[in-house]
N, C-alpha and C positions, 0 to 999 in steps of 0.2 A: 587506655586505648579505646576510641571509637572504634563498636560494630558495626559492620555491613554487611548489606545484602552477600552471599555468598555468589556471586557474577560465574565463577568459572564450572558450577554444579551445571547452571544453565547453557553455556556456553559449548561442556559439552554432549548437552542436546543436539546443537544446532550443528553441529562436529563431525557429523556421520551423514556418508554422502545421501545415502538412502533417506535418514529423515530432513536431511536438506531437500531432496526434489517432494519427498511428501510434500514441505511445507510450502514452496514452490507452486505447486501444483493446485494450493489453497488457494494463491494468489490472485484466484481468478471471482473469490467472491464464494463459492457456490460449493457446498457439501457435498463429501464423497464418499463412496464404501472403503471398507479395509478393502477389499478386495481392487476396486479403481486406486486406490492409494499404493499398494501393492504394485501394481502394475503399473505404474508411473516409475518407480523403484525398481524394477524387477526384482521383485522377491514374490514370494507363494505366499498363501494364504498366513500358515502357521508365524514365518519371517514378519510379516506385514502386521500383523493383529501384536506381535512383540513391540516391534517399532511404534504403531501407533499407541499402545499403552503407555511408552514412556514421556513420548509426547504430550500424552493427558495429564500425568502425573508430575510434568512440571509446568504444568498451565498453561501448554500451547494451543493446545485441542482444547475443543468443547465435541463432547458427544449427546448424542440426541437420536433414540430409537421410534421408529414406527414402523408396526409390524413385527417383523424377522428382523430387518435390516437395518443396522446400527451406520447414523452418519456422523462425520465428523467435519468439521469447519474449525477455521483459526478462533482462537477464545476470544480473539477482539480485534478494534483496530490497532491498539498496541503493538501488538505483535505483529502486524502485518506492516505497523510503520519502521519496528526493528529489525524486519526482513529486506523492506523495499531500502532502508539505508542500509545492512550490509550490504546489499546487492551491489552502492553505488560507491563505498567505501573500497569494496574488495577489488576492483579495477583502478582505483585511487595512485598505487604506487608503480604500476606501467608508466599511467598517464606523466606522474609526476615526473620518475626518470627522463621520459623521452623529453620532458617542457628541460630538463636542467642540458639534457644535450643539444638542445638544438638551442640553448643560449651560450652555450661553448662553442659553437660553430663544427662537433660532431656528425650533427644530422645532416645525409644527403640531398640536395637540393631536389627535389620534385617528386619528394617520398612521400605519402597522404600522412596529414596528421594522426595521432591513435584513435579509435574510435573506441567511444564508451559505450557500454549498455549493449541490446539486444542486437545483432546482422539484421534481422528480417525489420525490413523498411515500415510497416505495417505496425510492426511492436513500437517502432518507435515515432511514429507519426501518432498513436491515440493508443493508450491501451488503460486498462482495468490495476490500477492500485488496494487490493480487496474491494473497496465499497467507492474510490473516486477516481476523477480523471488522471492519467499522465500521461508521459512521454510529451512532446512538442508540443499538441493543441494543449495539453492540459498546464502545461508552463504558459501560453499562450493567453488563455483564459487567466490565469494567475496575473500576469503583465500588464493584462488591461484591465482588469478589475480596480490594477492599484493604482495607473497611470488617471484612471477616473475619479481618483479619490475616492470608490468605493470600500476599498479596506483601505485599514490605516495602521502601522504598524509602530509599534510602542514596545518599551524595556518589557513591557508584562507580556505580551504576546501581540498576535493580529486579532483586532475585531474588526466588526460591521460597523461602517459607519453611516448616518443617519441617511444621506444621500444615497449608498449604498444599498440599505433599506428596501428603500423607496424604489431602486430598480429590481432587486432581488421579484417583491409584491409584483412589478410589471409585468414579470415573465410566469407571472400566475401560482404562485404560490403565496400561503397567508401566512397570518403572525403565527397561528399558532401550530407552522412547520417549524417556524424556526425557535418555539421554546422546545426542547425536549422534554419528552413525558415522563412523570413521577415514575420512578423503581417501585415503589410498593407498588403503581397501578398497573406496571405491564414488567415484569419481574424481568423477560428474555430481553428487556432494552435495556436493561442496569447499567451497560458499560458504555450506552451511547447517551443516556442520561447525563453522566457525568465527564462527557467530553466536550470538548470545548465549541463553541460555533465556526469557528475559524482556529485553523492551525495547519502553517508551514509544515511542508513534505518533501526532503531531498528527492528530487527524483532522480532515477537510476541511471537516465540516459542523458539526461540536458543536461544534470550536475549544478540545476538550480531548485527554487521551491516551487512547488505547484500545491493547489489548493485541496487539504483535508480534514480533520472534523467534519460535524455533522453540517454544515454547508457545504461542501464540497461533493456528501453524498447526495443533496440535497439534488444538487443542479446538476450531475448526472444523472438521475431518475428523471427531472424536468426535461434534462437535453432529448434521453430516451423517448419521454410522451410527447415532446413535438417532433420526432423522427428527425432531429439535428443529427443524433447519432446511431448506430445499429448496431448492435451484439449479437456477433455470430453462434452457432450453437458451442461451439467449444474454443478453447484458447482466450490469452488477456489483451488479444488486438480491437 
């Protein structure tokens, strides 16, 4: 009998409502205290600093001290890409139901279809995938990148392709944004070293891909330095 990973140790991590909104609350990119992670959770101090150690200890967290004050962030984009697809997964079988009723002639005539994803119009118009865009503009961006032949999608994944390139450089970035840097030379970028430059990202509200690997972090930090877009002091709108 082939071994596997043991999925359900993990899973249930992810199980428990309080280290759900912890991880949630990751989603924004940006390192927290036990204490802010706590309080997202409502629990106290002693509750929270439990929660978040077990988070670390199955490789959800990365923690990282300066000072007094111990922060903690998602371990990578991985796991922010296994949160943003449960997120879109777990609203999956409402939507489904309602698409098989209203192909039965069940559904009320002039009833709004279900809506996926976030209420607030704002979450779902642009918001913060850990490190890239989504919601609408960022399916958006995704749609015409590929309607221009700038990505090209193949059995092996999405790359860049050469005309693609070539516009990526226009919008002021150089090649060597887009090699990622050696792990032995910048150790804290290990995990984006070895991601890929392009890669498909269910997103949670359109329930299509939008763009992430390290291009997609790429050209939100660009969209940011030409003031395309603005990041409020808190929240992933």
């Amino acid at each position: 009998m082939t071994e596997s990973p043991d999925i359900s140790a993990l899973a249930a991590q992810l199980a428990d409502p309080a280290r759900a909104r912890m991880l949630l609350a990751l989603m924004e990119g940006r390192a927290l205290t036990v204490s802010e992670l706590g309080a997202v959770a409502g629990l106290g101090k002693a509750g929270a600093s439990e929660q978040c150690s077990r988070l670390e200890a199955a490789g959800l967290l990365l923690a990282e001290r300066q000072g007094r004050h111990k922060y903690l962030r998602l371990a990578g984009s991985h796991v922010a890409r296994l949160i943003e697809t449960m997120m879109a997964v777990a609203a999956m079988p409402a939507t489904a139901s309602s698409t098989v009723r209203a192909k039965a002639g069940t559904r009320k005539p002039g009833l709004p279809a279900p809506q996926t994803g976030p209420r607030d119009p704002a979450l779902r118009a642009a918001r913060l995938c850990y490190n890239h865009l989504a919601g609408a503009l960022g399916v958006q961006v995704y749609r015409s990148l590929s309607a221009r032949g700038y990505l090209a999608h193949a059995p092996g994944g999405l790359t860049l392709t050469t005309e693609g390139r070539i516009f990526i450089l226009s919008l002021g970035l150089a090649e060597a944004d887009l090699a990622p840097a050696h792990p032995a030379a910048h150790p804290a970028a290990h995990s984006a070293a070895r991601a890929p430059l392009c890669r498909d990202c269910l997103d949670w509200s359109e329930r299509q891909s939008h763009l992430g690997g390290l291009l997609g972090r790429l050209l939100l930090a660009r969209f940011q330095v030409l003031d395309w877009l603005r990041r409020p002091a808190e929240g992933r709108a």
